[in-house]
Backbone as JSON Lines, residues from 0, in Angstrom:
{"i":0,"aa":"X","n":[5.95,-18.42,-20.37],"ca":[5.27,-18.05,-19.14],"c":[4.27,-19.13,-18.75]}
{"i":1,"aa":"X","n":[4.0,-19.13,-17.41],"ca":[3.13,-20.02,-17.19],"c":[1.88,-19.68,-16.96]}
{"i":2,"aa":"X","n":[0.88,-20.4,-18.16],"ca":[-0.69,-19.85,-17.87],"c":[-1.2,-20.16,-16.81]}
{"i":3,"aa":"X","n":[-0.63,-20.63,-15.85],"ca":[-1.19,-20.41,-14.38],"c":[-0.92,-19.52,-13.54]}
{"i":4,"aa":"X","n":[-0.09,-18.83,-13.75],"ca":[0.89,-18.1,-12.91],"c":[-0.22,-16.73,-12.38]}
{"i":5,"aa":"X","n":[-0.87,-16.42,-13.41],"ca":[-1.88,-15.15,-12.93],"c":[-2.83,-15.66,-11.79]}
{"i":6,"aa":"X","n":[-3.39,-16.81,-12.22],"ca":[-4.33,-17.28,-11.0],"c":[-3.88,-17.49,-9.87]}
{"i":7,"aa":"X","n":[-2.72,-18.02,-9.92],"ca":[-2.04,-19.12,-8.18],"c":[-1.67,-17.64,-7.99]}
{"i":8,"aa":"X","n":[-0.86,-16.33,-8.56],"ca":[-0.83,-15.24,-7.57],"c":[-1.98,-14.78,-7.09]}
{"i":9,"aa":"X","n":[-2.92,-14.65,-7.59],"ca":[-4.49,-13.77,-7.39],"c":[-4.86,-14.6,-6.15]}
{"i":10,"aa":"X","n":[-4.84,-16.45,-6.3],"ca":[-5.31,-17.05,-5.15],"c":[-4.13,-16.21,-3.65]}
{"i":11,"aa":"X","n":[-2.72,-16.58,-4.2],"ca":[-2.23,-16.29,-2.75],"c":[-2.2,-15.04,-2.11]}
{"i":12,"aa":"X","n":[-2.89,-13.9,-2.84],"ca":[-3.13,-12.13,-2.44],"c":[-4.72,-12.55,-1.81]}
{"i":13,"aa":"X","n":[-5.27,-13.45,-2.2],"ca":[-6.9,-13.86,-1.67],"c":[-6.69,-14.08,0.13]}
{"i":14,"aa":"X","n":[-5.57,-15.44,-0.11],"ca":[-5.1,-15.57,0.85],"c":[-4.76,-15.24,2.28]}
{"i":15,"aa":"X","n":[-3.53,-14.21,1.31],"ca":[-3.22,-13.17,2.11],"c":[-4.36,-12.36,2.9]}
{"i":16,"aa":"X","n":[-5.05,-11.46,2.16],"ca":[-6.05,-10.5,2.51],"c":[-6.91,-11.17,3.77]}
{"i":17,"aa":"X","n":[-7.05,-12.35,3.44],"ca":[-8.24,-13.72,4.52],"c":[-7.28,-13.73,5.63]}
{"i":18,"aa":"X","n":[-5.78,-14.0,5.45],"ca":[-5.27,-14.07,7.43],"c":[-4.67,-12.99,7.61]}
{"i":19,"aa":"X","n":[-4.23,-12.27,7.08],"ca":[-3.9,-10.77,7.87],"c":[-4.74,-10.31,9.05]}
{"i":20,"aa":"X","n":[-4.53,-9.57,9.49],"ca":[-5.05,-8.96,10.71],"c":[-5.46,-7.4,10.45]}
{"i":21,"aa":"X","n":[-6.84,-7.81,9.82],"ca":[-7.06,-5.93,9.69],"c":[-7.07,-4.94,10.47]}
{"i":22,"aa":"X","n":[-7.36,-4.88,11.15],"ca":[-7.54,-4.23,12.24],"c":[-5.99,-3.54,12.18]}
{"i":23,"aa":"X","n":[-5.18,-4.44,12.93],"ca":[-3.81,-4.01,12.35],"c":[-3.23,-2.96,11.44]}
{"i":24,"aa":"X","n":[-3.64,-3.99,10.42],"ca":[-3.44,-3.23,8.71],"c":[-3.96,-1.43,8.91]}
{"i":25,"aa":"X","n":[-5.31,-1.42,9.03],"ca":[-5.96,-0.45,9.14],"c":[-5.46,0.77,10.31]}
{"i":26,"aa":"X","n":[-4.94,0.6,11.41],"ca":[-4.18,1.35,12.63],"c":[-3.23,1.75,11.62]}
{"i":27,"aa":"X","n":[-2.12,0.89,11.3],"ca":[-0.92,1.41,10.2],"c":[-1.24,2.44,9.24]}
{"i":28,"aa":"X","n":[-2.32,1.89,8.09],"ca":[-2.44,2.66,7.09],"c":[-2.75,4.38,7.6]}
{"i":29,"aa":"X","n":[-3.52,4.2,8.81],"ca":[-3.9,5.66,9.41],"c":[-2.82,5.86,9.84]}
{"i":30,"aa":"X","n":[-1.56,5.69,10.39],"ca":[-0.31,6.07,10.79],"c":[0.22,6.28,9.7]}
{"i":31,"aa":"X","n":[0.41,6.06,8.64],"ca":[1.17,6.11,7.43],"c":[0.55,7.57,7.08]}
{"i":32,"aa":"X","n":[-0.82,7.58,6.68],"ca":[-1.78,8.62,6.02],"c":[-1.49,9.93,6.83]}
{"i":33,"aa":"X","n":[-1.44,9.92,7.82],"ca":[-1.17,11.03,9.15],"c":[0.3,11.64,8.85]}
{"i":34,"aa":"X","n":[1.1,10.43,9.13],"ca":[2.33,10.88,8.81],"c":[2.89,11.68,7.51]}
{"i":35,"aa":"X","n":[2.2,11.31,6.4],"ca":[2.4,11.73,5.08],"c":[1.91,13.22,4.89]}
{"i":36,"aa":"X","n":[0.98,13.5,5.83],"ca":[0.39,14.84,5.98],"c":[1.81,15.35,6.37]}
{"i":37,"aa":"X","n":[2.57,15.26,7.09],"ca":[3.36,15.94,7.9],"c":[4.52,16.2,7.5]}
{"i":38,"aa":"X","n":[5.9,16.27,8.0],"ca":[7.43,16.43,7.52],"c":[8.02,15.27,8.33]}
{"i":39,"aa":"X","n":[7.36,14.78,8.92],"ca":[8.21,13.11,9.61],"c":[8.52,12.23,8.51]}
{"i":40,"aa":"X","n":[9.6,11.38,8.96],"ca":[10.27,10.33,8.66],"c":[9.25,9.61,8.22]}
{"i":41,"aa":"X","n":[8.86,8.98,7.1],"ca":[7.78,7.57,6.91],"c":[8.1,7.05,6.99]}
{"i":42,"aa":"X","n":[9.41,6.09,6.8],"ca":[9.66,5.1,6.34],"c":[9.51,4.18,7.94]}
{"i":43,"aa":"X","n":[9.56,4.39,8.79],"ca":[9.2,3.79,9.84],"c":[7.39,3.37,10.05]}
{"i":44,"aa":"X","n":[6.8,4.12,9.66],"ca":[5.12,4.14,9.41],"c":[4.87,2.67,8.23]}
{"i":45,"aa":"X","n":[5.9,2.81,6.67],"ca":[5.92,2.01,5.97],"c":[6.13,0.79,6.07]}
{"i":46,"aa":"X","n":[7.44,0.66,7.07],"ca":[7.77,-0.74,7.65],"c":[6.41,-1.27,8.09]}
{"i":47,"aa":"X","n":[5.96,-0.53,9.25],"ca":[5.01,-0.98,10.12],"c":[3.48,-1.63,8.99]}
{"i":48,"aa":"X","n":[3.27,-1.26,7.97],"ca":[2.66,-1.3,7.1],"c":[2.58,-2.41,6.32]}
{"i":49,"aa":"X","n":[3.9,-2.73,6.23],"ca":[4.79,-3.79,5.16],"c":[4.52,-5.05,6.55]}
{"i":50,"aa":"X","n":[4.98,-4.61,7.48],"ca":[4.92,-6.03,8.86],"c":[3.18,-6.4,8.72]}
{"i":51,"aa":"X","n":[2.32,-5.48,8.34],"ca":[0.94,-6.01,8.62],"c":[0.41,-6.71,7.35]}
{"i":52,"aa":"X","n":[1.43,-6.68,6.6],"ca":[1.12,-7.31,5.13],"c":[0.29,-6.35,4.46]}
{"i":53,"aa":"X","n":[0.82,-5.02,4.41],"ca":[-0.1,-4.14,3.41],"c":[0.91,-4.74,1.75]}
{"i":54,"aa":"X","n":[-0.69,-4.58,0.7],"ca":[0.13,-4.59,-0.3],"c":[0.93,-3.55,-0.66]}
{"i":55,"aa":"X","n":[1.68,-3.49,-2.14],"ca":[2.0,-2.61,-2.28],"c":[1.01,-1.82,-3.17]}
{"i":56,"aa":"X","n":[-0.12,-2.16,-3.89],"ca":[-0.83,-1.16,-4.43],"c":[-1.48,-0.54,-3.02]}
{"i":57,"aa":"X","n":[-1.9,-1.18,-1.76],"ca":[-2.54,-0.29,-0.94],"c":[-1.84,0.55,-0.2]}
{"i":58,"aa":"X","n":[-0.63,0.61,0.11],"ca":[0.46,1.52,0.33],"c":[0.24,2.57,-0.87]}
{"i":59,"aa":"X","n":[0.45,2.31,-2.01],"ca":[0.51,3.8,-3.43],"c":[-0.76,4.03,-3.28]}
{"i":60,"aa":"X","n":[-1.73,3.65,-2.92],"ca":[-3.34,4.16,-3.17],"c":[-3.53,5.19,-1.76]}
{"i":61,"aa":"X","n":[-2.59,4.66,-0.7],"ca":[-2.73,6.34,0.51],"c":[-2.13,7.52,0.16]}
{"i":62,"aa":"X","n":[-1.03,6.43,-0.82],"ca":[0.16,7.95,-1.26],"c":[-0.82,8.44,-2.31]}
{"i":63,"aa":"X","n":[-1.47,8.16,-2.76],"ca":[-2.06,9.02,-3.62],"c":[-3.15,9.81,-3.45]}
{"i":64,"aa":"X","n":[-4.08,9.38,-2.4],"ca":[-4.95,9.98,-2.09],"c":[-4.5,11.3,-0.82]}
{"i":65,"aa":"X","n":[-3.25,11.19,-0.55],"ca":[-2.74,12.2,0.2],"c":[-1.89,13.22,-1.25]}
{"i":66,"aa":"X","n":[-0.52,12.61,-1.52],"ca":[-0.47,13.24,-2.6],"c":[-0.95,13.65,-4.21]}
{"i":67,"aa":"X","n":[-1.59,13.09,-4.48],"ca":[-3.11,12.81,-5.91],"c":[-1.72,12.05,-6.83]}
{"i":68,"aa":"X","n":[-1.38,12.83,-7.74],"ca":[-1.12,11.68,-9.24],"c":[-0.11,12.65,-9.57]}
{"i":69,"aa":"X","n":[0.73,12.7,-9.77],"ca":[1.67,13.75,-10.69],"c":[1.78,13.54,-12.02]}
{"i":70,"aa":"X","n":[1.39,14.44,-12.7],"ca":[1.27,14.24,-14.29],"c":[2.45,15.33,-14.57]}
{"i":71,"aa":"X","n":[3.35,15.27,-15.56],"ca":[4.63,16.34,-16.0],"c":[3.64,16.93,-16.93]}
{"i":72,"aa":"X","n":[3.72,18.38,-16.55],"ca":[3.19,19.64,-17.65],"c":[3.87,19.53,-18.71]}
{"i":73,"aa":"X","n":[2.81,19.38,-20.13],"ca":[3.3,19.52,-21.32],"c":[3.53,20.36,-22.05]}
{"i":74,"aa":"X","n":[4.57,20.69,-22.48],"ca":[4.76,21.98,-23.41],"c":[5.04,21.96,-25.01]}
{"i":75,"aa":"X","n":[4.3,23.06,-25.48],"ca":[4.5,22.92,-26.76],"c":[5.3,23.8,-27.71]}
């Protein structure tokens, strides 16, 4: 592996985050969050999400704060 490889990604998500267009980003994520409340189609909300350069942890961090965490009940 290459011991650079963690940094040059971290720089180009720095990157990223610096020319995106938040504003953007932020309209989407509330279209996504809205939608997820509901029984509509997402995956059109997601695209739109993915076009504004959402990551993918900030995409799972709406799904989660709409749907929380699913843990499987343990039985003994």
């Amino acid at each position: 592996m290459d011991p650079n490889g963690y940094k040059r990604q971290m720089d180009r998500l720095a990157e990223l985050r610096k020319m995106r267009d938040n504003g953007r980003l932020g309209q989407a994520m509330d279209k996504l969050r809205i939608a997820l409340h509901g029984a509509e189609n997402t995956m059109p909300y997601l695209m739109e999400c993915v076009h504004a350069y959402a990551t993918l942890g900030e995409i799972i961090q709406v799904m989660k704060e709409v749907f929380g965490i699913y843990e499987e009940p343990t039985m003994i």
